[in-house]
MDAnalysis code that builds the backbone (N, CA, C; Angstrom):
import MDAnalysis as mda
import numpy as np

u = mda.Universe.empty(465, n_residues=155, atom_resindex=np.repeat(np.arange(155), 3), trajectory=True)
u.add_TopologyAttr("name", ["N", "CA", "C"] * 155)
u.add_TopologyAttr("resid", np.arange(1, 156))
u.add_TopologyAttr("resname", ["UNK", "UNK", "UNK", "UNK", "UNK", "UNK", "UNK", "UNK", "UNK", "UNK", "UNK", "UNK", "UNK", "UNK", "UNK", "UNK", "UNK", "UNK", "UNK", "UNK", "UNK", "UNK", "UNK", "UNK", "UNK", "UNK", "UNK", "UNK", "UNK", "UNK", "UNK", "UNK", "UNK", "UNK", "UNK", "UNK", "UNK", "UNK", "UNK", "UNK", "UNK", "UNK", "UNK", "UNK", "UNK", "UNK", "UNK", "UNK", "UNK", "UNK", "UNK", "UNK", "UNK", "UNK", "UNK", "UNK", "UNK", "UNK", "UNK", "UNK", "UNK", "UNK", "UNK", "UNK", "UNK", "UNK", "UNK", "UNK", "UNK", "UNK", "UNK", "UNK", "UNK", "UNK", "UNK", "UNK", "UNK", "UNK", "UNK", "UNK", "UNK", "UNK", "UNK", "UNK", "UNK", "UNK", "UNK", "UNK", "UNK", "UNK", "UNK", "UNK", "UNK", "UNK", "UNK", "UNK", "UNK", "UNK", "UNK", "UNK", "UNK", "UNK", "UNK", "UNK", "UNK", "UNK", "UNK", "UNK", "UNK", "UNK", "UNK", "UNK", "UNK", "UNK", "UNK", "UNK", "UNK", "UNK", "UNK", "UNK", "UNK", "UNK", "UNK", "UNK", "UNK", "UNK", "UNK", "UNK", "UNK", "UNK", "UNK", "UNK", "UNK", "UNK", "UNK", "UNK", "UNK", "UNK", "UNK", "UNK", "UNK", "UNK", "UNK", "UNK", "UNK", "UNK", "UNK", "UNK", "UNK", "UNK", "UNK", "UNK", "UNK", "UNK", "UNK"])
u.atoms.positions = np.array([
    [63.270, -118.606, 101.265],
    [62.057, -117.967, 100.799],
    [60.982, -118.135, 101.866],
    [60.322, -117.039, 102.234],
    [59.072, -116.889, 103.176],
    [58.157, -115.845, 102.683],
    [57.415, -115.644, 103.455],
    [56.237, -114.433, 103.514],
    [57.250, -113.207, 103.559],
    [56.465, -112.354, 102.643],
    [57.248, -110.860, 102.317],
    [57.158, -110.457, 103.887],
    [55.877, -111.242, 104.563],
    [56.456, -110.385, 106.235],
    [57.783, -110.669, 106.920],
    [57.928, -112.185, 106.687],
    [58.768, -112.359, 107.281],
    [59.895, -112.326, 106.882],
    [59.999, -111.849, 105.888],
    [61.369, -111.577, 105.207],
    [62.121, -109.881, 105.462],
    [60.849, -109.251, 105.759],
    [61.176, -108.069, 106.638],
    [62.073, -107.855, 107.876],
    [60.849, -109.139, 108.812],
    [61.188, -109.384, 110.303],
    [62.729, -109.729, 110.097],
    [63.256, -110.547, 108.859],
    [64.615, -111.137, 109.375],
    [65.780, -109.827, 108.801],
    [65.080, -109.478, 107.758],
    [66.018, -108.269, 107.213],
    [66.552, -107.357, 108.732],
    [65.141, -106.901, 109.365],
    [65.118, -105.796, 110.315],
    [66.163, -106.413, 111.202],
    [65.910, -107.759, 111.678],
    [66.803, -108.463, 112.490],
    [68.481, -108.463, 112.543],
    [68.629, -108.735, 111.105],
    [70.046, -109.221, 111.037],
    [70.710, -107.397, 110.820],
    [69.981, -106.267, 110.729],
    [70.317, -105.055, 110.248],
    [70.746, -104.436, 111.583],
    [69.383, -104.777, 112.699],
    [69.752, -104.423, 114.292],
    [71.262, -105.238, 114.851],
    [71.208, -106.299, 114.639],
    [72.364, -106.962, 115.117],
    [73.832, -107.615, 114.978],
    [73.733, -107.188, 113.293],
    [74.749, -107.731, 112.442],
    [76.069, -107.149, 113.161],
    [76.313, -105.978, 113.488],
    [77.617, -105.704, 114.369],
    [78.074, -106.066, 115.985],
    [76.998, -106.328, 116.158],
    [77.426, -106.725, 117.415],
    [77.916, -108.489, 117.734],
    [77.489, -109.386, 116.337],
    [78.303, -110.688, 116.473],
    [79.708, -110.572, 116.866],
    [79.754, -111.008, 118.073],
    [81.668, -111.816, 117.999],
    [81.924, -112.361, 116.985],
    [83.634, -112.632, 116.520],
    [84.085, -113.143, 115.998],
    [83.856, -112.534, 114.585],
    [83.776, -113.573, 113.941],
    [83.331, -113.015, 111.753],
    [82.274, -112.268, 112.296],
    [82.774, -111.158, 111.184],
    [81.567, -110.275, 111.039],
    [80.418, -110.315, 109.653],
    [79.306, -110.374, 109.660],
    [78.547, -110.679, 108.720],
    [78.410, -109.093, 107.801],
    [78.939, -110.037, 106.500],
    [79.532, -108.421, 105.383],
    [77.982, -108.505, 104.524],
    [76.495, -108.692, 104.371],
    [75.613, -108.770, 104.388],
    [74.587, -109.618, 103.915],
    [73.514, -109.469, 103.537],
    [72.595, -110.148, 103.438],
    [72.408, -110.661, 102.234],
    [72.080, -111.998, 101.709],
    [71.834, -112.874, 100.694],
    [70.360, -113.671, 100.434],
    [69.636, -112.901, 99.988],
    [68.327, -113.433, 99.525],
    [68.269, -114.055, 98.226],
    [68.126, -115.500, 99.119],
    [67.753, -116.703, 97.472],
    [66.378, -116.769, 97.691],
    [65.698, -115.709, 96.622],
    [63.859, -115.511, 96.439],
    [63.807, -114.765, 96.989],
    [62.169, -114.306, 96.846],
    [61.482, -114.604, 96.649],
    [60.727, -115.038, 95.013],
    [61.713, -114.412, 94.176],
    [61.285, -114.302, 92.829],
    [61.665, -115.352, 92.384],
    [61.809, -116.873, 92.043],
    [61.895, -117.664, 91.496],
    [60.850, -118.532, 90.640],
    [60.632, -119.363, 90.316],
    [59.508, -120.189, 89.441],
    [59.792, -121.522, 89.930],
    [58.278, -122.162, 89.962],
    [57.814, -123.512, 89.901],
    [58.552, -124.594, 89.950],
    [59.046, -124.754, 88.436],
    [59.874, -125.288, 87.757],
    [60.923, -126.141, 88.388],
    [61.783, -125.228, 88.850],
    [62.991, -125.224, 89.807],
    [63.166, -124.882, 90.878],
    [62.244, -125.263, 91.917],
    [61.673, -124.483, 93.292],
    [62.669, -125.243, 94.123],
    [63.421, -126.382, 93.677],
    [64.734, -127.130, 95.394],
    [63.842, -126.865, 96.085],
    [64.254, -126.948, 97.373],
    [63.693, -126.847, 98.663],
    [62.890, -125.336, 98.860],
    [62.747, -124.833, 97.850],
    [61.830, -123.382, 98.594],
    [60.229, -123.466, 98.088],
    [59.783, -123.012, 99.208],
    [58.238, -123.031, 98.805],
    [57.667, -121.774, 98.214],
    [56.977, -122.795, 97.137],
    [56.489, -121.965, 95.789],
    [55.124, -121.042, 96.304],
    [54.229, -121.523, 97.332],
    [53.451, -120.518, 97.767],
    [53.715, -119.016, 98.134],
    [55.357, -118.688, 98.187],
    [55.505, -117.383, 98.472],
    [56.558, -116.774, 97.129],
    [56.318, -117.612, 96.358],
    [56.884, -116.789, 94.753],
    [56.063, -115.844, 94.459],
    [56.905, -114.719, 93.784],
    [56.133, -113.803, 93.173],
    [57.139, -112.940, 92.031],
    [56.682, -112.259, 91.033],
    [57.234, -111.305, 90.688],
    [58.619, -110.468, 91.098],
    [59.586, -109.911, 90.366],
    [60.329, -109.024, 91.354],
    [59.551, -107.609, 91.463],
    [59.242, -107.435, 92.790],
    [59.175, -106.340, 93.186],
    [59.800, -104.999, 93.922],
    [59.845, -104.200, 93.365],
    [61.073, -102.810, 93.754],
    [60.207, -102.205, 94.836],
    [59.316, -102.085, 95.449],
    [58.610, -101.686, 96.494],
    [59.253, -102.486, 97.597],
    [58.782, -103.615, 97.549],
    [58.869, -105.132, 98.736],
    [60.411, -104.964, 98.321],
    [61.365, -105.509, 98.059],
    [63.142, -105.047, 97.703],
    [63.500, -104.175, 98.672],
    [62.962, -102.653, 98.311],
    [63.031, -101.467, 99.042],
    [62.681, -101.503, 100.912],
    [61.154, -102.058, 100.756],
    [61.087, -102.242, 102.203],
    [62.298, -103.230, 102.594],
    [62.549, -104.361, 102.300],
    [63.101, -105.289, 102.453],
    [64.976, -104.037, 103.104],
    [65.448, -103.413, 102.237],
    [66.475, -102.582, 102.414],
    [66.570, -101.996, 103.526],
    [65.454, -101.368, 103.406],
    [65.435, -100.329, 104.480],
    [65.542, -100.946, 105.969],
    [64.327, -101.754, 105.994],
    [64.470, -102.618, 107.084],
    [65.771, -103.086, 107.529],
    [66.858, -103.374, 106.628],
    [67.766, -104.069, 106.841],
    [69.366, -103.437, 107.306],
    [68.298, -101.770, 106.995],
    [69.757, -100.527, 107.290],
    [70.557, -101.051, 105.980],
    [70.102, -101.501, 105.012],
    [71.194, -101.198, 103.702],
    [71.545, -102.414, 103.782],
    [71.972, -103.317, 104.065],
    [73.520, -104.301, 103.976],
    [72.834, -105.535, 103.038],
    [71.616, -105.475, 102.418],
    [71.156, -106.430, 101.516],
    [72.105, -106.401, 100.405],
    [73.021, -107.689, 100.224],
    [74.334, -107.323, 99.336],
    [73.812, -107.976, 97.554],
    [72.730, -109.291, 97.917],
    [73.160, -109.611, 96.644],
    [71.477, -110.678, 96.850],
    [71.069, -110.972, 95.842],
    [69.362, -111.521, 95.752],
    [69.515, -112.102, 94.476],
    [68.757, -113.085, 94.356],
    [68.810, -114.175, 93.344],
    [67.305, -114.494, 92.858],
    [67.263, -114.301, 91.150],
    [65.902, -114.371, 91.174],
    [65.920, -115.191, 90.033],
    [64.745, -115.575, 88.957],
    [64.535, -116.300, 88.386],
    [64.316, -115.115, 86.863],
    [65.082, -114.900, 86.074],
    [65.111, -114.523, 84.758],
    [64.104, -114.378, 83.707],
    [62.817, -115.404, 83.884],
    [61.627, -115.322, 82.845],
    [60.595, -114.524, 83.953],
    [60.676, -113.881, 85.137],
    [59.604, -113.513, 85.942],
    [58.921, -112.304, 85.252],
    [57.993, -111.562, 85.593],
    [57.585, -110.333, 85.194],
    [58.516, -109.739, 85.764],
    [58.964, -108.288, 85.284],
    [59.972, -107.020, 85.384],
    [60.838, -107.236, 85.583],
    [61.491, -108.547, 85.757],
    [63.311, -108.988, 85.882],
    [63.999, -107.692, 85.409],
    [63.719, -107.159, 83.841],
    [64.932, -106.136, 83.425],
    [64.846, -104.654, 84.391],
    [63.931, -103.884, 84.375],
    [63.908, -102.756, 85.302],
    [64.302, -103.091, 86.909],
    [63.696, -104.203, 87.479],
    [64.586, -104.460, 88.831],
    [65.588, -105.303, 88.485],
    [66.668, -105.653, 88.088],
    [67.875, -106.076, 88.120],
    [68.977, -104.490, 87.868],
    [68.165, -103.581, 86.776],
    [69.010, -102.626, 86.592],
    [68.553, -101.233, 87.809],
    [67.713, -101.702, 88.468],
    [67.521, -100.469, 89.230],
    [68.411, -101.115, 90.500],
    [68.355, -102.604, 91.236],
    [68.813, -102.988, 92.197],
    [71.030, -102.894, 92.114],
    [70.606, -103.592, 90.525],
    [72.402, -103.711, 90.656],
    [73.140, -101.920, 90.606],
    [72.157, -100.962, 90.576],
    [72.463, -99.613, 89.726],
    [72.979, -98.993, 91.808],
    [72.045, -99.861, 92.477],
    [72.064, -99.561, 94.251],
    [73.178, -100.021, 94.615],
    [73.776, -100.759, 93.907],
    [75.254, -101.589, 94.778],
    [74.553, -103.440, 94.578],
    [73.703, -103.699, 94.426],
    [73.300, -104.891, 95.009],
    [73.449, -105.794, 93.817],
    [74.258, -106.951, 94.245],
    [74.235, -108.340, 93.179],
    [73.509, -109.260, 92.873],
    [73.131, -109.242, 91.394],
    [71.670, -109.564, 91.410],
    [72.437, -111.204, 90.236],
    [71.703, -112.354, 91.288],
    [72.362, -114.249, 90.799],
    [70.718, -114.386, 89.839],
    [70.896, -115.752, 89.164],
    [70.078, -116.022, 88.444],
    [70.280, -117.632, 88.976],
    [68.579, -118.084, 88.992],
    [68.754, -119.147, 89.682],
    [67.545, -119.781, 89.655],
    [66.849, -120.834, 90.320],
    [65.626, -121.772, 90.614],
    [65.056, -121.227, 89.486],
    [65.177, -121.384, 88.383],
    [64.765, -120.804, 86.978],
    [64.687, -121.547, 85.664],
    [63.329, -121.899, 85.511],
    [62.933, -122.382, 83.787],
    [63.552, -121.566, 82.343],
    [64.168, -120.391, 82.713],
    [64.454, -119.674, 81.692],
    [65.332, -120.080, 80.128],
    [65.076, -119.116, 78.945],
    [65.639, -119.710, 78.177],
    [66.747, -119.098, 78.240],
    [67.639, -119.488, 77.415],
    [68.817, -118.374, 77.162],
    [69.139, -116.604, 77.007],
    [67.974, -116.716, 76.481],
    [67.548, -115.123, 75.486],
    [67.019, -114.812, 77.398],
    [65.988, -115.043, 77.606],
    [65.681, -114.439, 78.942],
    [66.882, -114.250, 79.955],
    [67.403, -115.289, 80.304],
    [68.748, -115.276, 80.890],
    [70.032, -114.200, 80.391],
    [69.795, -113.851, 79.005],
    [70.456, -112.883, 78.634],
    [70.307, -111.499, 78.972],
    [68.949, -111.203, 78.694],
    [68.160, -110.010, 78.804],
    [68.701, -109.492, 80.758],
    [68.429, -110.649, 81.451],
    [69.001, -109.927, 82.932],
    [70.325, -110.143, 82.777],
    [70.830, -110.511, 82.237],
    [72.876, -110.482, 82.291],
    [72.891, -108.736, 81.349],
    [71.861, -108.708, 80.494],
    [72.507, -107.390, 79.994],
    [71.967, -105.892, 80.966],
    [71.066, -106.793, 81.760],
    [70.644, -105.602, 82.679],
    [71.221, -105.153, 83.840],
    [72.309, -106.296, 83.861],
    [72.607, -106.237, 85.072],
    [73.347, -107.470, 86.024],
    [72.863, -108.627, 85.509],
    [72.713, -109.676, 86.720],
    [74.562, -110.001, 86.220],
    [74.727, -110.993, 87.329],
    [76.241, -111.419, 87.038],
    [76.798, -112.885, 87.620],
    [75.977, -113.458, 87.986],
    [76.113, -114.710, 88.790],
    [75.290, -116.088, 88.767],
    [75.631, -117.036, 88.266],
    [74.314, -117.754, 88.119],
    [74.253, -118.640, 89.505],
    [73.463, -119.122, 89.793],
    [73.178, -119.563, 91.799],
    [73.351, -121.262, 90.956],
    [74.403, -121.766, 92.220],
    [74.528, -123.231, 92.112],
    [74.218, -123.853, 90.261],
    [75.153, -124.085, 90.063],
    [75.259, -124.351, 88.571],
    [74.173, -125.836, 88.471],
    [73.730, -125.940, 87.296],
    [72.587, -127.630, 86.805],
    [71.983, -127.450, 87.996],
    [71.927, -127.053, 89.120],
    [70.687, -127.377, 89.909],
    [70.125, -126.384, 90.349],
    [68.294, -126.475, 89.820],
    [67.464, -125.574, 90.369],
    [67.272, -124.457, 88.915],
    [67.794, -125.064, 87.775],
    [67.344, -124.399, 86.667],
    [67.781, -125.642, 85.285],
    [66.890, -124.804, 84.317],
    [66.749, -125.685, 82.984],
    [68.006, -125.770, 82.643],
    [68.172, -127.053, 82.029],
    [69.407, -128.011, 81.851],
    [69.475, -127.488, 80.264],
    [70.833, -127.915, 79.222],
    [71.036, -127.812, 78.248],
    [70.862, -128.803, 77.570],
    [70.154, -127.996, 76.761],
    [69.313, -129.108, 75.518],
    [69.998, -128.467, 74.248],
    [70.249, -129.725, 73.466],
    [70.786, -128.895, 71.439],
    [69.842, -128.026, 71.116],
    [68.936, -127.413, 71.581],
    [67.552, -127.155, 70.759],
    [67.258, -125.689, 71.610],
    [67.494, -125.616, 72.800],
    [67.547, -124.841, 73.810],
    [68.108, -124.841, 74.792],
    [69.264, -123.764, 74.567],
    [70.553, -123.643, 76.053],
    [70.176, -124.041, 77.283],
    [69.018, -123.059, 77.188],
    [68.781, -122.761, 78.620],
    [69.405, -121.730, 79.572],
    [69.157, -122.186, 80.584],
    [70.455, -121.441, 81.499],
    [71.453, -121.982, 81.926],
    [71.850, -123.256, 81.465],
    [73.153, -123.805, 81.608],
    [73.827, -123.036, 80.503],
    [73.445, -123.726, 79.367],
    [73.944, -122.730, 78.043],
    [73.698, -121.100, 78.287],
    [73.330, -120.188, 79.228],
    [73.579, -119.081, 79.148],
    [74.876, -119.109, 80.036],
    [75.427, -119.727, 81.494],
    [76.223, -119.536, 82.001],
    [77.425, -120.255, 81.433],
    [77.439, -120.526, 80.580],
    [78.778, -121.114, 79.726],
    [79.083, -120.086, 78.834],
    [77.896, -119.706, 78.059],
    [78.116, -118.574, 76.772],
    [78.111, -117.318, 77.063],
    [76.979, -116.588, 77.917],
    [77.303, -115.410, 78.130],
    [78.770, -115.123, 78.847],
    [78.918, -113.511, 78.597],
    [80.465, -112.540, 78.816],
    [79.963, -112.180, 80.148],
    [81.191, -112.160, 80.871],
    [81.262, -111.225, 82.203],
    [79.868, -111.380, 83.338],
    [79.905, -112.821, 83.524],
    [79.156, -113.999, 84.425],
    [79.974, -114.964, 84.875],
    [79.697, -114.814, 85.971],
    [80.177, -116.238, 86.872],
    [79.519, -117.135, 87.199],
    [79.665, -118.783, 87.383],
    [78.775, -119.414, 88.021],
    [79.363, -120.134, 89.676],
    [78.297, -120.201, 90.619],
    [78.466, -120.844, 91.874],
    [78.421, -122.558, 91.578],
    [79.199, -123.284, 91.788],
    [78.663, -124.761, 91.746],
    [79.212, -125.396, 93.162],
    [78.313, -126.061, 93.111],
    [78.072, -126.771, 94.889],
    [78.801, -128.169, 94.649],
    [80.368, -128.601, 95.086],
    [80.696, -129.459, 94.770],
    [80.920, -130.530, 95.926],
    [78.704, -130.923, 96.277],
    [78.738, -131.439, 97.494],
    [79.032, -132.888, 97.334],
    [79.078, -133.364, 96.136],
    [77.979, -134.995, 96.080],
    [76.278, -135.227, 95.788],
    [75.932, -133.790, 96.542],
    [74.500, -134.319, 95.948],
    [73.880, -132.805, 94.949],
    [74.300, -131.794, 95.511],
    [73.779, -130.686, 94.087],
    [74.805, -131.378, 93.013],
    [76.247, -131.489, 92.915],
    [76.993, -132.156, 91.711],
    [78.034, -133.146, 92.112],
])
């Protein structure tokens, strides 16, 4: 997560040069944020959270010649449902992640669209009897996957 500028600069970057790496070729781009919350910020700085925005997304695309494959946002933000179903409707995989959300919110972008929850227990609300959360959404919801980091220190 950075400044919407500089999230341009790197889009534009990796869009100019992504074919010309030797060796593996980079199949595209993975933005964890800008849309996340407080809450569950890990290592990203919360001064450049915001909303999802389909404008900034778009620039973000274009800049990037297309290959933005998949973006991870936080489920209780403003407009989660219209940009998850306009982005995933583009090709693009839309994770749920660094997120206070409840279940029901977490639902609402799984039915819009989303399909992945980012690094499982870490960087979002834990399961409580009283409220899932988003642990309890990535156990209960249909046709979701979760990422879990089986470093030692995310689990």
């Amino acid at each position: 997560t950075s400044s919407k500028e500089r999230l341009t600069d790197v889009a534009r970057t990796i869009g100019q040069v992504y074919q010309e790496v030797p060796g593996a070729k980079i199949q595209g781009i993975y933005f964890e944020g800008p849309f996340f919350t407080e809450e569950h910020k890990g290592a990203q700085n919360p001064s450049y959270f915001g909303d999802p925005d389909l404008d900034t997304f778009h620039e973000w695309q274009e800049a990037s010649g297309g290959i933005i494959k998949k973006i991870a946002l936080a489920p209780e933000r403003n407009g989660v449902k219209e940009f998850v179903e306009t982005v995933t409707d583009e090709g693009v995989v839309v994770a749920l992640g660094h997120s206070n959300a409840t279940l029901e919110e977490a639902d609402v972008a799984v039915e819009a669209g989303a399909s992945v929850f980012v690094h499982a227990y870490n960087g979002m609300r834990g399961l409580n009897h009283r409220e899932p959360g988003m642990v309890g959404a990535l156990l209960t919801l249909q046709h979701v996957f979760s990422e879990l980091i089986c470093d030692g220190h995310h689990v």
